[in-house]
Each structure stands twice: as structure tokens, then as C-alpha cells.
N, C-alpha and C positions, 0 to 999 in steps of 0.2 A: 496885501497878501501876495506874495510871490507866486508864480504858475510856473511851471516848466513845459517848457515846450518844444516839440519834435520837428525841425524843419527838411524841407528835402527840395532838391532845384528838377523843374520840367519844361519841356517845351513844347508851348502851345501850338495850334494851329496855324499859325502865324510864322513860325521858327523864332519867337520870342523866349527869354529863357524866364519863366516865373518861378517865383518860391510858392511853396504849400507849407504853412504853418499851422501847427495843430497841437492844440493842450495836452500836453500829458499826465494819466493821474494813473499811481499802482503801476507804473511800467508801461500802459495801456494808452493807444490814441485812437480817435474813432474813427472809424471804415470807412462813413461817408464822402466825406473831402475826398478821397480817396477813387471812390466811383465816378463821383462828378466830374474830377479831369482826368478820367479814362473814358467817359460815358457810357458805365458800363449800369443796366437798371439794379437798381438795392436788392427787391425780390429775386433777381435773380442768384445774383451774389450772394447772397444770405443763404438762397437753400443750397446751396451747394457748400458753404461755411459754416453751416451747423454742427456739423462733426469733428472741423477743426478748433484747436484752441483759442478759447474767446472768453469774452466777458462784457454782460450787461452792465454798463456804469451809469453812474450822474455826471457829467463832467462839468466841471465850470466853465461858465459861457456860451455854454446851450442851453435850450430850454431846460423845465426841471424833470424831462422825462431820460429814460432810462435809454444810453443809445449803443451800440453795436461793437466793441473794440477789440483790440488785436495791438498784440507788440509787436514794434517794428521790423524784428526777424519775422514774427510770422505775416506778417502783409509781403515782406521780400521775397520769403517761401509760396507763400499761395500766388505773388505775381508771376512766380516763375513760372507756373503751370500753366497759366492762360496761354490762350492758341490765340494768336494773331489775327486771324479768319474768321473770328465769330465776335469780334468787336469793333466801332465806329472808329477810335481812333489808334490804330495797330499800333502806329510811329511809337510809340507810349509803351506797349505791353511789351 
């Protein structure tokens, strides 16, 4: 089976340049990866992402629960908004 998938290049703590690769399914990839190399907590992220557009998926290659996504315009739009000063690794946001 074929997956499509979303990749995007960051740098870590380190000044290493990593990719972040992540399944896409309906246009949609999930949030998570996404918090973890910002380190930003999910709970928090989520209640403030409730109101933006989203969708509960299954994706392939997670578990079979239902997890948090967002198209890549809207992860680029909602990064834009974060404030520097209220997250672990600013360099990122």
C-alpha cells in the first residue's frame, strides 16, 4: 500500500538539521510529531486548537486510536501565532 507523506526539515538542539516525516491521509497529518519537536505539552496545544480547523483521524501507523490532525497550511497558520516566550525551544517557533 502506498502512504503519502508530509515532510518538513528543523533544527534541533544541537544545530543539526532533522527531517520530520509524517503520514498523510484526507489532506491531514497529525499534531503530535509536531509538539514533540517544539516541546510544546498536547493538552495544552489541543485546548487552544479546538476551534481551529481539525480533524480526528485513524492514520496508518499509529496506533488504531483516533489522533489530532491538521493540514499543513493550518499547522503553518497556527505556528505563526505562537509567542516565543512561552515555549522550551523558541529557536523553532
Amino acid at each position: 500500500m502506498l502512504v503519502k507523506m508530509f515532510s518538513t526539515v528543523y533544527i534541533d538542539d544541537n544545530g543539526s538539521h532533522k527531517t520530520l516525516t509524517m503520514p498523510v491521509q484526507d489532506g491531514h497529518v497529525p499534531l503530535r510529531p509536531w509538539l514533540d519537536v517544539l516541546g510544546i505539552l498536547p493538552s495544552r496545544a489541543y485546548s487552544s486548537l479546538r476551534d481551529k480547523p481539525h480533524r480526528m483521524l485513524q492514520i496508518q501507523g499509529y496506533n488504531s486510536v483516533q489522533v489530532f490532525c491538521m493540514t499543513p497550511d493550518g499547522i503553518d497558520d497556527w505556528l505563526a501565532t505562537l509567542s516565543q516566550s512561552r515555549y522550551k525551544k523558541k529557536e523553532l517557533v
